[in-house]
LUMLO-619951 format. One line per 5 residues: for each residue x, y, z of N, C-alpha, C. Coordinates in pm, whole numbers. Layout:
X/Y/Z/X/Y/Z/X/Y/Z; ...
END
This chain:
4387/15162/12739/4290/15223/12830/4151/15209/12774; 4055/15229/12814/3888/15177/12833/3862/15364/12758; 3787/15339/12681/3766/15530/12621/3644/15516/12672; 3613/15650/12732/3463/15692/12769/3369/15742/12661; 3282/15722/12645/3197/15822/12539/3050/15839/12554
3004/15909/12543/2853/15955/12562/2737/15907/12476; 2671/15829/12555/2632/15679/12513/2502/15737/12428; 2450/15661/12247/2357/15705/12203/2240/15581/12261; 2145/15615/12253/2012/15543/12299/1947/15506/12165; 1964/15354/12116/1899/15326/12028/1791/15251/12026
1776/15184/12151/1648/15078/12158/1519/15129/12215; 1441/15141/12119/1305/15176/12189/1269/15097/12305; 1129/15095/12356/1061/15082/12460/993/14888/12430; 1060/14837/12402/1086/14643/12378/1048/14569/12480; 930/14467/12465/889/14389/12565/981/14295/12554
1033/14219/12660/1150/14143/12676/1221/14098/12759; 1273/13968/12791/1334/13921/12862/1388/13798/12792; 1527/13731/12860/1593/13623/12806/1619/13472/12932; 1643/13371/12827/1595/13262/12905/1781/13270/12944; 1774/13185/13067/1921/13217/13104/2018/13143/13046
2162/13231/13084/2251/13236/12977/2413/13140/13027; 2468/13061/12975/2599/12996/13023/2681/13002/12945; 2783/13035/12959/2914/12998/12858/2936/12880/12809; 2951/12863/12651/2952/12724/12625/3115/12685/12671; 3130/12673/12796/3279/12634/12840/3260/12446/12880
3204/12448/13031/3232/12307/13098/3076/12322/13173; 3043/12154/13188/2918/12160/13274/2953/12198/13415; 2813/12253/13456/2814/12335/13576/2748/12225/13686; 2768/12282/13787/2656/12154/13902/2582/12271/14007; 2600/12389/14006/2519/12403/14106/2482/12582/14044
2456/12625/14113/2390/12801/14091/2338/12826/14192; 2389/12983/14281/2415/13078/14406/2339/13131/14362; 2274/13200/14472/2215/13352/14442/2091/13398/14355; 1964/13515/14411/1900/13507/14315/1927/13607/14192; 1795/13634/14121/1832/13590/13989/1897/13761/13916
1914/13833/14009/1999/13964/13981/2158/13980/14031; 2157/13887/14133/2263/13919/14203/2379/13845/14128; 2524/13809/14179/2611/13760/14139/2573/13600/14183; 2601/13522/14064/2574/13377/14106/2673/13302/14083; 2730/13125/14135/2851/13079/14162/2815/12930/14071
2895/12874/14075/2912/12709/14040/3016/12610/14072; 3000/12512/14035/3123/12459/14080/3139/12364/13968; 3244/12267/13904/3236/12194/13776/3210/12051/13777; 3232/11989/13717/3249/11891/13694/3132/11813/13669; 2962/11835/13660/2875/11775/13669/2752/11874/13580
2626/11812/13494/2546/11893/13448/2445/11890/13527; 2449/11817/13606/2305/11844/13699/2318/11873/13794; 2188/11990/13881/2186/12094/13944/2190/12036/14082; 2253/12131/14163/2228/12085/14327/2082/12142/14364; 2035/12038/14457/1877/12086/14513/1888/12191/14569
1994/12255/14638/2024/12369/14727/2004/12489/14644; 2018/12518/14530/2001/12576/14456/1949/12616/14348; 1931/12496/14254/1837/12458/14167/1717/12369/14162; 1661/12400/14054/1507/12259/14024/1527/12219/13935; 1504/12060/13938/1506/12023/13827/1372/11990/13776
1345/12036/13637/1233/12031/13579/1133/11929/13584; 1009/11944/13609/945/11837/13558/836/11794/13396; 909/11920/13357/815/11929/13241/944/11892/13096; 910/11831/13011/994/11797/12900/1017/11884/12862; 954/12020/12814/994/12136/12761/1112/12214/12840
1115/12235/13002/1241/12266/12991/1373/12154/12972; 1489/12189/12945/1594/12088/12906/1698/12156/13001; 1683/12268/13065/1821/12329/13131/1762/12318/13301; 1893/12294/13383/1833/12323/13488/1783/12508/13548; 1661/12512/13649/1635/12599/13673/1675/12736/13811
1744/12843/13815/1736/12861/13931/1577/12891/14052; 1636/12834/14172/1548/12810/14237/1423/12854/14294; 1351/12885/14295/1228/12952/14293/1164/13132/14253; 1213/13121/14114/1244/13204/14036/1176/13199/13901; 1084/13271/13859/995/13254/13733/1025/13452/13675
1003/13395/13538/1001/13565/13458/869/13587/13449; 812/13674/13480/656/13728/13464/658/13830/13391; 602/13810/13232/528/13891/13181/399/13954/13190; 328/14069/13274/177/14089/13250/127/14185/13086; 27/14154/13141/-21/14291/13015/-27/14428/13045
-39/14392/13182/-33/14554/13251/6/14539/13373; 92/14631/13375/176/14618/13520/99/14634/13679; -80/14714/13658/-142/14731/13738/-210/14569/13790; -186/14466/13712/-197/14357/13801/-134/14239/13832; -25/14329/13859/112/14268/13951/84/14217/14137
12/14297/14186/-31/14226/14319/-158/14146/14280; -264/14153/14234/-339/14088/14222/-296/13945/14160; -177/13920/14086/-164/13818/14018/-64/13743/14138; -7/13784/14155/138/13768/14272/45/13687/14374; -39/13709/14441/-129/13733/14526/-217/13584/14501
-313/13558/14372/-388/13459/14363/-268/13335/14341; -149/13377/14279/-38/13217/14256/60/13200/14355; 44/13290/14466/160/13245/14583/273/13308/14531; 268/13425/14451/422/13460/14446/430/13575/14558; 603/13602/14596/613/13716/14658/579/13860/14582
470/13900/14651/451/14075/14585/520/14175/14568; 636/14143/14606/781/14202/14604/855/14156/14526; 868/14235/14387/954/14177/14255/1132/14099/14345; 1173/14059/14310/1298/14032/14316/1356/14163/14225; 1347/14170/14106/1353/14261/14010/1276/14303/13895
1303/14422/13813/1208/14411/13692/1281/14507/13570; 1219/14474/13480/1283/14587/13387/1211/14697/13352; 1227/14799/13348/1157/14957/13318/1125/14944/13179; 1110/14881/13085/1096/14885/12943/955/14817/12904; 913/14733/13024/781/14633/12972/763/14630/13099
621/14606/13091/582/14530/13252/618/14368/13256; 748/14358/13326/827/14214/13302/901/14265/13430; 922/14084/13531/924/14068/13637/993/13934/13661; 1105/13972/13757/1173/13866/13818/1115/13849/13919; 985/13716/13967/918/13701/14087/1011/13612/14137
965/13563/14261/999/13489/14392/881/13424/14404; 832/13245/14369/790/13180/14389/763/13136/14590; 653/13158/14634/679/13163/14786/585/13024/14846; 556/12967/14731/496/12828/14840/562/12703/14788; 671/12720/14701/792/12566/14732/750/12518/14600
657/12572/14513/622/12455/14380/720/12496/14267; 773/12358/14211/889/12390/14087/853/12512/14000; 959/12534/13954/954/12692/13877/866/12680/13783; 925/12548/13696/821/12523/13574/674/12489/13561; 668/12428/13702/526/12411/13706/450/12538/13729
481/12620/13859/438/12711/13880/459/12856/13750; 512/12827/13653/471/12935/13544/434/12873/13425; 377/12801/13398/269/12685/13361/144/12740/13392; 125/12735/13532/4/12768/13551/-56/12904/13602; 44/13028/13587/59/13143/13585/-7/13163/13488
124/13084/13396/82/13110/13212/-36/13171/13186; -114/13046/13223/-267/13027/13202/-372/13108/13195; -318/13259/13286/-419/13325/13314/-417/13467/13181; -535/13501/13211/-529/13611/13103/-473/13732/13089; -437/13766/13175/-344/13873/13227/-249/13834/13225
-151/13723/13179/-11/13710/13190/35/13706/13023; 57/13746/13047/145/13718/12851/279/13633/12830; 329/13605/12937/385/13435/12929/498/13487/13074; 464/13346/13097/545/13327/13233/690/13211/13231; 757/13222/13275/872/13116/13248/986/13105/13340
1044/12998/13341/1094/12978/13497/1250/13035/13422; 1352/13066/13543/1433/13128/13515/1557/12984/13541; 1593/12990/13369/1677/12853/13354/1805/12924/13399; 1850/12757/13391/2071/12769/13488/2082/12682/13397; 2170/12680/13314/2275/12569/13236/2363/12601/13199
2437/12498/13098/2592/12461/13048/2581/12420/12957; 2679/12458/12857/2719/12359/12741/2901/12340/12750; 2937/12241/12649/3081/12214/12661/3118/12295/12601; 3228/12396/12573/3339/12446/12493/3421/12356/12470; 3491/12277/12599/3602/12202/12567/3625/12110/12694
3620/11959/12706/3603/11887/12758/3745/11851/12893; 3868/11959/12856/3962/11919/12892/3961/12038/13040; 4063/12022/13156/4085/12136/13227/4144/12240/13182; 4243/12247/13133/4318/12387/13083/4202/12388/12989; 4136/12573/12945/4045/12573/12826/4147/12625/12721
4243/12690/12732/4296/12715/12595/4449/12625/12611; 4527/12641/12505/4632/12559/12461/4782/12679/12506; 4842/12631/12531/4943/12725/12591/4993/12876/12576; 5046/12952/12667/5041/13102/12594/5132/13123/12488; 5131/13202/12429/5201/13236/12341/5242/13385/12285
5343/13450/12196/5303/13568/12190/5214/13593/12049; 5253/13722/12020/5134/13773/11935/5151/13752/11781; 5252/13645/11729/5280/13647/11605/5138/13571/11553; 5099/13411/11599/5013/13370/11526/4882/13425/11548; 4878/13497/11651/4696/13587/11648/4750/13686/11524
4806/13732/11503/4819/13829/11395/4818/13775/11226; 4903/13630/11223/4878/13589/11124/4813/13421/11082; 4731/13435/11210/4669/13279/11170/4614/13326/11039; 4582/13161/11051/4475/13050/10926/4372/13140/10903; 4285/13190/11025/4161/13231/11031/4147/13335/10987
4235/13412/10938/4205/13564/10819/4217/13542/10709; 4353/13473/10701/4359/13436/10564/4212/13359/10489; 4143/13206/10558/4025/13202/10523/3913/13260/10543; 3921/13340/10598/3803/13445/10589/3770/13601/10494; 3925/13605/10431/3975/13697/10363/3975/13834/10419
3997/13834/10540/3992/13962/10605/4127/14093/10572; 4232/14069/10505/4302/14161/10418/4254/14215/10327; 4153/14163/10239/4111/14205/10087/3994/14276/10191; 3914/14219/10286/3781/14347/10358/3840/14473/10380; 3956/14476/10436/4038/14578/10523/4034/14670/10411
4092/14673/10298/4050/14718/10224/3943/14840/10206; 3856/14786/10207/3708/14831/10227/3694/14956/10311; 3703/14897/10432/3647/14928/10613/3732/14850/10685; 3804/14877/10818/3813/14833/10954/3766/14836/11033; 3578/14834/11025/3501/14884/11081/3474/14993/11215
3566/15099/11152/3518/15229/11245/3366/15285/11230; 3322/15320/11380/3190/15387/11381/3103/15285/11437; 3150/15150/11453/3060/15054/11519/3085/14980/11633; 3019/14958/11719/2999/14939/11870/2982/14772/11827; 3042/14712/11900/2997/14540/11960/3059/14540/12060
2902/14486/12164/2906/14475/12227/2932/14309/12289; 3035/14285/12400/3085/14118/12398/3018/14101/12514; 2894/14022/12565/2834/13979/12670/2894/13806/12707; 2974/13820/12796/3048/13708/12850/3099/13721/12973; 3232/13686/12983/3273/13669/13181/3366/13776/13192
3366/13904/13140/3442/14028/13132/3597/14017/13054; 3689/14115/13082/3806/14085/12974/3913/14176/13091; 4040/14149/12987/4133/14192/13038/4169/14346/12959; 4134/14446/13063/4130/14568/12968/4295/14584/12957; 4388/14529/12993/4540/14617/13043/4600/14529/12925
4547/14465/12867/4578/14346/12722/4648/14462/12619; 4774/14422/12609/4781/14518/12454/4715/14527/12309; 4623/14415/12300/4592/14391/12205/4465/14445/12222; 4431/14498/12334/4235/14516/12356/4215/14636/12387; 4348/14716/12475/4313/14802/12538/4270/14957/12478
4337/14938/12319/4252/15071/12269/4111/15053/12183; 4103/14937/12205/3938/14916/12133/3822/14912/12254; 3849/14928/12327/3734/14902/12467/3718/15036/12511; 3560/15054/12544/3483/15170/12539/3473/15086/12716; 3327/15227/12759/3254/15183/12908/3172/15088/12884
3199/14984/12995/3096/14881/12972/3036/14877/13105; 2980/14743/13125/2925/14731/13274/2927/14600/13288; 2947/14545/13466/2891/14426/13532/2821/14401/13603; 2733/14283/13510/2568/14277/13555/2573/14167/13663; 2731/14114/13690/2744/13990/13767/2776/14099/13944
2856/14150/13912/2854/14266/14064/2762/14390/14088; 2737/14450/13974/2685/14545/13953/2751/14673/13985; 2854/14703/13892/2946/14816/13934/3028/14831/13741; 3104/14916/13766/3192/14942/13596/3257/14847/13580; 3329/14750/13674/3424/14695/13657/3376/14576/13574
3515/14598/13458/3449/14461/13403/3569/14343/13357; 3632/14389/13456/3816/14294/13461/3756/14086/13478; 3840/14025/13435/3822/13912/13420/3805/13864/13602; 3782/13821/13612/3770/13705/13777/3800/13586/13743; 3914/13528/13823/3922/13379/13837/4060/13371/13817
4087/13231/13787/4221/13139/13779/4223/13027/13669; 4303/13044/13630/4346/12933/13522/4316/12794/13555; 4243/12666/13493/4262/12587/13568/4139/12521/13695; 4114/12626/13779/4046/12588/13838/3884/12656/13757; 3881/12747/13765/3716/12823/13683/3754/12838/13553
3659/12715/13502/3655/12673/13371/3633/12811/13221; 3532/12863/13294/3544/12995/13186/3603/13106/13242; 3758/13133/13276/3799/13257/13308/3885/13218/13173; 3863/13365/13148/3939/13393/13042/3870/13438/12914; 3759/13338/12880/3664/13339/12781/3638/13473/12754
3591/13579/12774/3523/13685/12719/3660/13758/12664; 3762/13753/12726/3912/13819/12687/3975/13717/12520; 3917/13614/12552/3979/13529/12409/3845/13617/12285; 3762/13583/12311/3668/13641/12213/3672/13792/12182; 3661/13862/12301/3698/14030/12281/3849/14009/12172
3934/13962/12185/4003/13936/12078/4012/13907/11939; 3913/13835/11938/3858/13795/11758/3807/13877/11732; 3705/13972/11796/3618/14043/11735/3743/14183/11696; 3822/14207/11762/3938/14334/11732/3987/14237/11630; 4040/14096/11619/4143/14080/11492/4054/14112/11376
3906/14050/11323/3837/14086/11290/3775/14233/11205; 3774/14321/11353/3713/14446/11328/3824/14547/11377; 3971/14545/11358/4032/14577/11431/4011/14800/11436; 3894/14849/11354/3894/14977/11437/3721/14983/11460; 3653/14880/11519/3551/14913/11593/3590/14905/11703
3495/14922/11790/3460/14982/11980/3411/14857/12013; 3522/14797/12083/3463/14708/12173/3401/14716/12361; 3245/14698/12351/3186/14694/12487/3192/14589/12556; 3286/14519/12666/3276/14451/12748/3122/14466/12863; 3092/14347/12828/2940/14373/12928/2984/14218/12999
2978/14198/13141/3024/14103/13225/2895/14046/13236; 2857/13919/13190/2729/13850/13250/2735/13716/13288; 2894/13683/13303/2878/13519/13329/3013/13540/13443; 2980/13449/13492/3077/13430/13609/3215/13352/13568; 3309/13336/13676/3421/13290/13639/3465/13096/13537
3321/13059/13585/3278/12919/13547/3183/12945/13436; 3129/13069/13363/3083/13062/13260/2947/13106/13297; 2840/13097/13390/2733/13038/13449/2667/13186/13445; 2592/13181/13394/2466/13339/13416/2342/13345/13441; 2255/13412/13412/2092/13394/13418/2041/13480/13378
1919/13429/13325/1824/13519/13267/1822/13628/13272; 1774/13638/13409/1779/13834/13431/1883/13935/13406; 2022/13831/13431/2172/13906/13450/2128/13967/13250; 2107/13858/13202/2136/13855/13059/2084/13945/12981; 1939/13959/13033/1809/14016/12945/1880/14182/12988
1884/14235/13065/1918/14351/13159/2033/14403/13054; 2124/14301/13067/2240/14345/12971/2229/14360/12823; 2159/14285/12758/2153/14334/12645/2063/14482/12589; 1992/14477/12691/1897/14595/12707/2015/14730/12657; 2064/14686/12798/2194/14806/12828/2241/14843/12697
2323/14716/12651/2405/14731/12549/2372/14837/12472; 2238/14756/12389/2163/14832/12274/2139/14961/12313; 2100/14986/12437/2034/15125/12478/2172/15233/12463; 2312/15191/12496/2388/15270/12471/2519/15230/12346; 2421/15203/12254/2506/15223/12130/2539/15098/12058
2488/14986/12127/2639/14886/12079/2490/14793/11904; 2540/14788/11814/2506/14729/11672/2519/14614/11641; 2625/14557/11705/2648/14434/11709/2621/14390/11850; 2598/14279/11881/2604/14170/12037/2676/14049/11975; 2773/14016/12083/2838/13842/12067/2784/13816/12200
2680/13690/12153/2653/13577/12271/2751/13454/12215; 2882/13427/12294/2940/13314/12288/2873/13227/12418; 2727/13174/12366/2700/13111/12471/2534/13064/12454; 2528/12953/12523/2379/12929/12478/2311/12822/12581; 2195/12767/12597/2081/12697/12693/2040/12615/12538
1981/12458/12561/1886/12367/12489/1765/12421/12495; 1707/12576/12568/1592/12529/12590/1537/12715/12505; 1414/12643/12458/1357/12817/12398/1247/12853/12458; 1252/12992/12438/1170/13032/12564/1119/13142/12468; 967/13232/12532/929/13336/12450/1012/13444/12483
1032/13471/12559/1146/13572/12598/1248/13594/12512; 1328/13524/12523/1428/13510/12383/1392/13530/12235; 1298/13499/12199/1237/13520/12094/1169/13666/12088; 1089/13708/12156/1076/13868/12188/1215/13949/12198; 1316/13957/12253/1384/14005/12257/1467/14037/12136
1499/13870/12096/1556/13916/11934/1477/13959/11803; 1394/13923/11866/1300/13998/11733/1291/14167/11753; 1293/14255/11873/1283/14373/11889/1417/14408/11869; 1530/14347/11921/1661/14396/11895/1656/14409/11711; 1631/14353/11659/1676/14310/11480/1567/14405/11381
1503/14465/11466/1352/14553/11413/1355/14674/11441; 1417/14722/11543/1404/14866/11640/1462/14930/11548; 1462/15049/11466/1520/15171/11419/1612/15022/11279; 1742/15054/11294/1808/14954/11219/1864/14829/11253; 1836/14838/11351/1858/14712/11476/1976/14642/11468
1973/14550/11580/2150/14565/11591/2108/14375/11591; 2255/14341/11488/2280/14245/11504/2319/14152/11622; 2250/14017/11635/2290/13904/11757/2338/13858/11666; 2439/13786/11659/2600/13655/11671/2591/13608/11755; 2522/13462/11762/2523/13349/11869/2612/13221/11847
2671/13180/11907/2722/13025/11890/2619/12908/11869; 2667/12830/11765/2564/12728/11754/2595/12626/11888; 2676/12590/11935/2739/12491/12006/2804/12420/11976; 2837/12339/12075/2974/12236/12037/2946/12071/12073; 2832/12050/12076/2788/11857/12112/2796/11781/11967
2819/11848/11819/2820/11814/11683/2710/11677/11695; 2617/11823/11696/2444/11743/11680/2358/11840/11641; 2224/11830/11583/2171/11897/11533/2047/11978/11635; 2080/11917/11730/1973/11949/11830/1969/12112/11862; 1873/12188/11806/1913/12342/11854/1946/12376/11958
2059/12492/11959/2114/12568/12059/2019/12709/12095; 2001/12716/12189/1933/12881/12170/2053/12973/12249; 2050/13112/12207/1940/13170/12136/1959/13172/11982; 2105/13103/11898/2146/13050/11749/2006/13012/11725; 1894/12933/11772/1808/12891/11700/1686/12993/11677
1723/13096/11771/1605/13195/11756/1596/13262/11643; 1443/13306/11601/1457/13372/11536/1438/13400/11402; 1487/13276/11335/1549/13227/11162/1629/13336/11133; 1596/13446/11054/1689/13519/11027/1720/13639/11108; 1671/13695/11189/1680/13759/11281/1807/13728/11338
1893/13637/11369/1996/13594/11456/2105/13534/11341; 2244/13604/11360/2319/13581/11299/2386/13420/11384; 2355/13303/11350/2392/13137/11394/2508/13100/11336; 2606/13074/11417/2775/13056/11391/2801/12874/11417; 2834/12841/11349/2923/12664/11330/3028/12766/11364
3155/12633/11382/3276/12616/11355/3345/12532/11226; 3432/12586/11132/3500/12517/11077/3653/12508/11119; 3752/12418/11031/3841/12374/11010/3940/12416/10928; 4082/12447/10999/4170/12463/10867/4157/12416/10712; 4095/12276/10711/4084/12182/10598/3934/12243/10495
3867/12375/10586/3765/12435/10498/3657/12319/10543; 3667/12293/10637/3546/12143/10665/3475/12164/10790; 3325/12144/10825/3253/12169/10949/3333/12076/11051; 3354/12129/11160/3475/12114/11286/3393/11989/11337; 3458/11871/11350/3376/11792/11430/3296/11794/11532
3318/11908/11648/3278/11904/11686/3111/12020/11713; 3176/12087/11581/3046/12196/11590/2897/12152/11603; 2746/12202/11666/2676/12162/11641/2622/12212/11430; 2537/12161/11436/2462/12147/11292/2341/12182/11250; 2271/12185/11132/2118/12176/11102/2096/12279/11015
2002/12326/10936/1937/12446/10891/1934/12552/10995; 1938/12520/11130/1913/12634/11195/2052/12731/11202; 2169/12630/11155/2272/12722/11141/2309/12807/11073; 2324/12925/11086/2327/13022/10922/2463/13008/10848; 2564/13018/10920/2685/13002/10863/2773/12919/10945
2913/12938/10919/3016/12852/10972/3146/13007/10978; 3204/13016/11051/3369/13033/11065/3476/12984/11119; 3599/13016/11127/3706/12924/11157/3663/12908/11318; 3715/12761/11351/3688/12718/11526/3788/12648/11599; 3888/12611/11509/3968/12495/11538/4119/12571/11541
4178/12537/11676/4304/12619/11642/4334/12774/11623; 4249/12816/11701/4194/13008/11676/4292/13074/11730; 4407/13145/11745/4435/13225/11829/4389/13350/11891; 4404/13362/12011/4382/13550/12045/4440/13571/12195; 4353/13654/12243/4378/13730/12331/4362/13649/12489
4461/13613/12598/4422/13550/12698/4439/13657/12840; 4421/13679/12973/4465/13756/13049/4630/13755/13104; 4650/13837/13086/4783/13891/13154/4856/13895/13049; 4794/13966/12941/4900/14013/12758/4976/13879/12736; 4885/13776/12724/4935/13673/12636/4867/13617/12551
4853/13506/12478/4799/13493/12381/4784/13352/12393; 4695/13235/12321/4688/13127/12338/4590/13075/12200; 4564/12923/12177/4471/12876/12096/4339/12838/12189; 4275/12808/12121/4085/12741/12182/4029/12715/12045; 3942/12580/12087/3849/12519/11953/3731/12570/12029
3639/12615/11978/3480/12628/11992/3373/12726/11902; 3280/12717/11896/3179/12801/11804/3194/12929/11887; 3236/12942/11994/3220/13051/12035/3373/13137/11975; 3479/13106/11971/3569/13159/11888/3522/13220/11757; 3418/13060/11645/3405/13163/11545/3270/13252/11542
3242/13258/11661/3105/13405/11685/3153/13522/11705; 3305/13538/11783/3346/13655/11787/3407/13698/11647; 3460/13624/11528/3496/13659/11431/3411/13686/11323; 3265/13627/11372/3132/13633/11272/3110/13789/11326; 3074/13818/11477/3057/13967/11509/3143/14068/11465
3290/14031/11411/3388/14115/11377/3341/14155/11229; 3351/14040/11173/3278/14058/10993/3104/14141/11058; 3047/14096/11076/2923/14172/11136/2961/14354/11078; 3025/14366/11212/3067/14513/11259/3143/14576/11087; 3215/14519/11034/3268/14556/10899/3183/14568/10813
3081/14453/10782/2968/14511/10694/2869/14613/10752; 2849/14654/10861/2809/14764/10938/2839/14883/10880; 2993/14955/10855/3082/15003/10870/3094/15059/10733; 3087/14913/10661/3023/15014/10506/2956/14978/10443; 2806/14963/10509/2700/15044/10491/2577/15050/10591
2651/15168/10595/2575/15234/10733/2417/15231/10702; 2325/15253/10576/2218/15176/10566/2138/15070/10626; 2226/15000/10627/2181/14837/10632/2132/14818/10769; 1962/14762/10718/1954/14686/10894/2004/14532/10892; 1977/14573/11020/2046/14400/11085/2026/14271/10996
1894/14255/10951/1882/14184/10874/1963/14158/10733; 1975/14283/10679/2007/14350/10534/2144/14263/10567; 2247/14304/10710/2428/14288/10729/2384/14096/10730; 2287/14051/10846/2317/13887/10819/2309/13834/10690; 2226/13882/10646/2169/13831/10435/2293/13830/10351
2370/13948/10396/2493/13988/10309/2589/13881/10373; 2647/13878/10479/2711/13766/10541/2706/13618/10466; 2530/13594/10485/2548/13485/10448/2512/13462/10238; 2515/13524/10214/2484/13538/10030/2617/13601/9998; 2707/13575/10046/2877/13603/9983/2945/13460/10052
2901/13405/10131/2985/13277/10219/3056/13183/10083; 3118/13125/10133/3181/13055/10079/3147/12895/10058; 3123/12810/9963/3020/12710/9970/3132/12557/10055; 3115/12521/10110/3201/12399/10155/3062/12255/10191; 3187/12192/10241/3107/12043/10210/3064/12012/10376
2909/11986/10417/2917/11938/10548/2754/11994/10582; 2710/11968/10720/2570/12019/10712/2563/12142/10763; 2687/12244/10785/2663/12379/10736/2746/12448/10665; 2652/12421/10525/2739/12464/10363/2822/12601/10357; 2766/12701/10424/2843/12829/10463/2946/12859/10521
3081/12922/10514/3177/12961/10580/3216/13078/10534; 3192/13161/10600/3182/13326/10571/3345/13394/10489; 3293/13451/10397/3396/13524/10365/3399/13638/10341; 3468/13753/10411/3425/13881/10445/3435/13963/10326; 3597/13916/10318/3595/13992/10151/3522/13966/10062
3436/13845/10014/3336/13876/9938/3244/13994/9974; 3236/13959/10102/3068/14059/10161/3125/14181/10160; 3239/14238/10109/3248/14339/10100/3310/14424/9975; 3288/14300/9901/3318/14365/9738/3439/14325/9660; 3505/14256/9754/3649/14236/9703/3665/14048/9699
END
């Protein structure tokens, strides 16, 4: 069952918003709906339908955009019609967030997103404007995303504890007292393996409590995803509080606003940790504001991002945000070796297991999946444990420790976390 509890408020008053968000599952081809509401896709293709999306004309963005949709930052919220007004936007937010004067506009005379917050930008009263991106990255190139069900023997005793040394942590802490929060395509609360670690969460894709998985095996490429990861982070952290927060649809596919909104949430009611199994090519100030206030506020709560999975060095955001501010996850290999297919670079902070992962799938079964996003939920699990003991530590203090106990291996990301070091044993 889902435990209720009476949510603490830890995030101050944070200027902020995030560039939009996709499951690193399968490329997407199209994006529904604007940029609050529930939005759709369909697979098989990375580039956007005109019906729905823009495609950029500026080199700086790299993701496609939804359709006439920009994030408006002012300096002061008192010149929101006046600004709306001289650039052709609608004076009627689409949405906004109560924390900053920051604004989901409605572009109303047809000019691309990027251009038209370009030249928003520009003015002095805006403190940065930016079009509201739609993209994809691969998880896994095949139709089925995980490898057949199974029951619960090898999630209990894979590869991936043993190299991570999560018996000798246990030890320590099972990290009780700490909240991570999993922002993905919701989970299966009726899971035996999930159902006493899951607190109240919310969905930012319907906008209601429910935060049960949507979709079908097979046909919507990321159903399932947030239920496999809510899994690592319990094998992991198996007595922290896991928050299901729903922000991607059954194909993986989210946006900005869904995203920024939600992490807000999260932090605002408790959660220390965030897993983004998921990421955009493209960086935005938004993202960068955001994680910098999340990792600063009071003791601030750790981000765990996936680096990606194209095994290239080309940054992933929001893994690239940041430098140390953002806990940046590779994948490794049974063999202790960076996963072929993980992405790479300095911008990665560490590595955990990716290849062959077991956990948690819908309808109390169990299955394998290769991706960085597997080892982000097990980086957020170690996260939540060094949390756990020591309650001291800011965000920064838990990634430093993470990565200054890792384990040294051969490849271009030398790190592969080992918990029981980071925790004394």
């Amino acid at each position: 069952m889902v435990k209720g509890r009476r949510w603490r408020h830890v995030l101050g008053a944070v200027a902020l918003a995030m560039s939009v968000w996709v499951l690193a599952i399968a490329p997407v081809a199209a994006y529904t709906g604007p940029g609050g509401s529930s939005g759709g896709s369909s697979g098989g293709t990375s580039s956007a339908s005109s019906s729905s999306t823009s495609t950029s004309t500026s080199s700086a963005v790299l993701d496609p955009m939804a359709s006439g949709e920009i994030i408006l930052k002012l300096n002061s919220a008192a010149d929101l019609r006046s600004v709306a007004a001289q650039y052709q936007l609608d004076p009627t937010p689409l949405d906004q967030l109560p924390i900053a004067p920051l604004f989901l506009m409605r572009v109303a005379d047809g000019t691309p997103p990027d251009v038209k917050a370009t030249v928003v930008a520009s003015d002095p009263r805006v403190a940065y404007a930016e079009a509201n991106l739609v993209g994809s990255t691969a998880e896994d190139q095949v139709a089925s995303p995980w490898s057949s069900g199974d029951g619960p023997g090898p999630y209990l005793g894979q590869w991936a504890s043993t190299m991570m040394r999560l018996p000798q942590a246990f030890r320590v802490t099972r990290g009780a007292g700490v909240i991570v929060a999993v922002l993905d395509t919701g989970v299966d609360a009726t899971h035996p393996a999930l159902a006493d670690h899951l607190i109240d969460g919310y969905n930012f894709v319907d906008n209601n409590t429910d935060t049960s998985e949507v979709g079908q095996p097979l046909i919507n490429h990321g159903y399932g995803h947030g239920t496999f990861v809510a899994g690592l982070v319990a094998l992991a952290a198996p007595e922290a509080e896991i928050m299901p927060v729903r922000v991607l649809d059954p194909d993986g596919v989210g946006d900005v606003w869904r995203l920024s909104k939600a992490m807000v949430w999260a932090a605002s009611n408790g959660a220390t940790v965030i897993n983004l199994s998921l990421a955009t090519h493209t960086r935005t100030h938004v993202t960068n504001d955001l994680i910098t206030a999340l990792a600063l506020n009071g003791r601030g709560v750790v981000v765990a991002a996936a680096a990606g999975n194209f095994a290239a060095s080309q940054p992933q955001f929001p893994a690239a945000e940041g430098g140390a501010r953002v806990l940046s996850v590779g994948a490794t290999s049974p063999l202790d070796t960076l996963a072929p297919f993980s992405d790479f670079g300095s911008w990665v902070r560490v590595a955990a297991p990716g290849i062959s992962v077991y956990s948690t799938i819908p309808g109390g079964q169990y299955a394998s999946w290769n991706g960085t996003s597997m080892s982000t939920g097990l980086a957020s699990g170690a996260a939540a444990l060094v949390r756990a003991a020591n309650p001291s530590f800011g965000a920064q203090d838990v990634i430093a420790r993470l990565a200054n106990t890792s384990a040294k291996i051969t490849g271009a990301v030398p790190l592969r976390l080992n918990v029981g070091a980071a925790l004394g044993q």
